[in-house]
N, C-alpha and C positions, 0 to 999 in steps of 0.2 A: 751369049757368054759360054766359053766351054766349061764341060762337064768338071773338070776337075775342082777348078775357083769353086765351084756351085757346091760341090760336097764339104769344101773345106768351112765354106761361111758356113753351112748349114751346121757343122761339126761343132761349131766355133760358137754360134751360138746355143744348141742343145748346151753346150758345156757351161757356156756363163749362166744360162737360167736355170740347168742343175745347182750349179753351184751358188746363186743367189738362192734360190728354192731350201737346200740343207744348210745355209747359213740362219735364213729365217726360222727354219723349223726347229733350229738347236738354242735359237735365242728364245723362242715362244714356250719348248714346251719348259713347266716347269719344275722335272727333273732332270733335266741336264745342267750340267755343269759350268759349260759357256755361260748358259741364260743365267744363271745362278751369280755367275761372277760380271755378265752387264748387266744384272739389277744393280748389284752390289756398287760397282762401278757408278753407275746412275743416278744412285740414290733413291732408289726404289725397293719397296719389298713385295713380297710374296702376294697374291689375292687373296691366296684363301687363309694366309696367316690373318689376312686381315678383316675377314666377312665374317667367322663366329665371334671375335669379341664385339664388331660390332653392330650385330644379331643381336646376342645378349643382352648389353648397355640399352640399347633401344627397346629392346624388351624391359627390360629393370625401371628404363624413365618411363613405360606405358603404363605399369604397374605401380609406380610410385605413389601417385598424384591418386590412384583411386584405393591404396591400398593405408595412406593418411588421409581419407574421408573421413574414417572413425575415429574419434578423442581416446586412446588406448591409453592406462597407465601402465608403467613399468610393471605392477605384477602379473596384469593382462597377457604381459609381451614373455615375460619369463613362463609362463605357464604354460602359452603358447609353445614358444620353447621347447619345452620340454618333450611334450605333448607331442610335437614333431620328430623331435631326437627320437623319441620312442618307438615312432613307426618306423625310424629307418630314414630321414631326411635331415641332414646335422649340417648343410650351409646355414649362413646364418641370412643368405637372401629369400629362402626356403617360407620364414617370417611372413616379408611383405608376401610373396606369391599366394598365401597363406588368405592373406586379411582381403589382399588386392581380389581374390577368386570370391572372395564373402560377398565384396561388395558388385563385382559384377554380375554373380548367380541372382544375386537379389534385381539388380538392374533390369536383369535379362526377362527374371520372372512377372517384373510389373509395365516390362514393354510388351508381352506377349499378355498379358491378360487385355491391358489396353486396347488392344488392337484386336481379338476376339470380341472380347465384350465390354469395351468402353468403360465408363464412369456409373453407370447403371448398379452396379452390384461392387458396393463400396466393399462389403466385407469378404469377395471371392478375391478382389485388389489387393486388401492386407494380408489375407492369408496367405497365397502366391508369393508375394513379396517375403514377407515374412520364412518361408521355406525354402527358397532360397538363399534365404541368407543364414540359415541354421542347415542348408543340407550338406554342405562342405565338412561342419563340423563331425557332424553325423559319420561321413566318408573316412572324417582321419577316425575318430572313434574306434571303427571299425575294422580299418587297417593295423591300427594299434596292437584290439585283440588278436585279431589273425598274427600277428608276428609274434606276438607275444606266446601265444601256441604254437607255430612254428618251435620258436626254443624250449618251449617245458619240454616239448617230444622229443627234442633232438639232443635234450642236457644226459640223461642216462646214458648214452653210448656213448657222448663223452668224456664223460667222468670214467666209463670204462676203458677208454682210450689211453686217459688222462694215468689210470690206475699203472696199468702196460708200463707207457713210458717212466712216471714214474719208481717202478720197481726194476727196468733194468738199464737208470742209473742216470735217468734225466734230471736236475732241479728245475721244481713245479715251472718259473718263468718258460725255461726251455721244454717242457713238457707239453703246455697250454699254446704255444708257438707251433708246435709238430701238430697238433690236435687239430688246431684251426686249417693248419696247412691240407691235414688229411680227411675234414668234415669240408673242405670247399666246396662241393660239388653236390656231397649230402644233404648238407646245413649250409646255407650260405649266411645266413643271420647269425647263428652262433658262430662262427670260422668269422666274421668282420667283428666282433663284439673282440674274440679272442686275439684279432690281431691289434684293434686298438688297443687294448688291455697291453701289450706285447711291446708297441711303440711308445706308451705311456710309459713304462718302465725304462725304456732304452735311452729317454729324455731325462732320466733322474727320479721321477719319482718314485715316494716309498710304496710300496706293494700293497699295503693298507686301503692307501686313497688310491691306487688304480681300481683296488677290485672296490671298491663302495661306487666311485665313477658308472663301474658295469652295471653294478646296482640302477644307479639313476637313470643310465641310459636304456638299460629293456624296459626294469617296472616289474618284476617277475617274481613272485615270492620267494617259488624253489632257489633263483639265483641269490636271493638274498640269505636264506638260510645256508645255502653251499659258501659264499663266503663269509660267510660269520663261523664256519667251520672251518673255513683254509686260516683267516684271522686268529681263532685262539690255539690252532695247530701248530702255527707261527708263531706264537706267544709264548703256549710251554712248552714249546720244544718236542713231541708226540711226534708219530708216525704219519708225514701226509698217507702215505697209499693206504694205509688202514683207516684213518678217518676219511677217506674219497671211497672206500668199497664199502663204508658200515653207511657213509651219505647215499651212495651209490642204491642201496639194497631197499635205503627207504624211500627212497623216490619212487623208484620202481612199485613199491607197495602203496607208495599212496597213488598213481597212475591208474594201478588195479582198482583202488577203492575209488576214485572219480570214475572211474568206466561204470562200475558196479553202482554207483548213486544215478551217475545219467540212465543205467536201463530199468533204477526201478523207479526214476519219472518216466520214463517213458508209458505207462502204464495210465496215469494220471494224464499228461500231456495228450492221451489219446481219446479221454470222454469228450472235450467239446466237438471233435470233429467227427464224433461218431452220435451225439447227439444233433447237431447242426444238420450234417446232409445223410449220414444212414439211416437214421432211426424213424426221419420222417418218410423216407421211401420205401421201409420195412413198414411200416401203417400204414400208407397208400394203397399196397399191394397186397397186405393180408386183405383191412378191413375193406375197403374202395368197394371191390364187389358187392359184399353181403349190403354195404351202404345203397347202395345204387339198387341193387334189387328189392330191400328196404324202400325205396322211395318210389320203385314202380308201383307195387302194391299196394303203399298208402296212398298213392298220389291223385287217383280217382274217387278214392274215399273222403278224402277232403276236401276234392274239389265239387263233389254232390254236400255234401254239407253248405 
């Protein structure tokens, strides 16, 4: 064959398997636009539109079935509830995950003792078990307070925040909206408390029941007393920024007096561990010696006797 034909087919096909080659690759990936419009065309959607819902769902039905093992009644579930919101988790599938984890910590804990140590030691079975199934709770408990302290620390600067805005010529909604937006990064728990509080309002409700909501949902004294101050400031008619800096001042003073109560337990909080492991290695190391040489010198004596 001469050389010319030979380059051409060879041209001829380089071009058609290019050109199949970036057909397929602009169908496949899934941000282009072609492929976008022959799913669309096809009647097909996306993959990965379609692998986290149904991730989750399958996760939700694993959950399910082990998470109504327990006869729960409704004030169970509302306390629960709560209990959650509190920490900072406010789906309401948050719940089962909730009950569904009780029951498998406990599962977990009476397949692992089995399997160590068998049927032998009934009460190391129930106890495992048993802990288990109350350590979950233990965990939100725990979380609770931690956020819950997160916001006591974090409510002073912004009520100072709050003060600012307020005085040059914010109304409180829109005040407590800029505050949230500017404690983001600081506070992240008080800035999402502040924006729900923000969105509550912007849906109709009265200002009253948004901030008692905030109430329910930290759990926090100080927030409770701050709005019971914003509430009757709003009542008769008063100065917010004056009662947010005279609120402001005693917070800050009661802050000082918890620090000041926590360091004079500390004093207390420190006998048993200086009774437990110093006290007995300070009489080891004084008396030990005179003891021992004590006992060399008797020890002939008594044993002639």
């Amino acid at each position: 064959m001469p050389l010319g034909p030979l380059v051409l087919v060879i041209v001829v096909f380089l071009t058609v398997v290019g050109a199949v080659f970036a057909f397929g690759a602009a169908a496949v990936t899934p941000s282009s636009v072609l492929g976008a419009r022959l799913r669309a065309l096809g009647g097909h959607q996306p993959k990965q539109a379609e692998n986290k819902p149904a991730i989750r769902e399958r996760l939700e039905q694993a959950l399910d079935p082990i998470s109504k093992a327990l006869p729960l009644s409704p004030s169970d579930v509302s306390r629960t509830r709560a209990w959650l919101i509190q920490a900072g988790f406010r789906d309401a599938i948050d719940v089962n995950y909730y009950f569904g984890s009780r029951v498998l910590m406990a599962l977990i804990g009476f397949g692992a003792v089995i399997a160590f140590a068998g049927f032998d030691n009934l009460p190391l079975v129930i106890g495992i078990t048993a802990l288990g199934f109350v350590l979950p709770r233990f965990i939100l408990k725990r979380m609770i307070r931690d956020r819950q302290n997160r916001i006591r620390l974090a409510l002073p600067d912004a009520l100072d925040l709050t003060v600012i805005c307020v005085e040059a010529g914010l109304a409180l909604d829109q005040a407590l909206m800029r505050v949230g937006q500017d404690l983001h990064h600081a506070h992240p728990d008080l800035s999402d408390e502040f924006h729900l509080v923000n969105l509550e309002l912007r849906a109709g409700k009265p200002r009253a029941e948004a901030l008692r909501n905030l109430v329910d949902r930290t759990g926090v004294d100080d927030i409770r007393s701050l709005v019971g101050t914003l509430i009757q400031t709003d009542r008769f008619g008063t100065s917010v920024a004056q009662a947010l800096r005279v609120h402001s001042d005693s917070l800050r003073t009661e802050r000082r007096q918890r620090a000041e109560e926590q360091a004079a337990k500390t004093t207390i909080k420190m006998v048993p561990p200086l009774v437990i492991f110093v006290l007995p290695s300070i009489i080891f190391v004084t008396i030990g010696p005179a003891v021992i040489e004590l006992i060399r010198q008797l020890g002939p004596v008594g044993g002639g006797r």
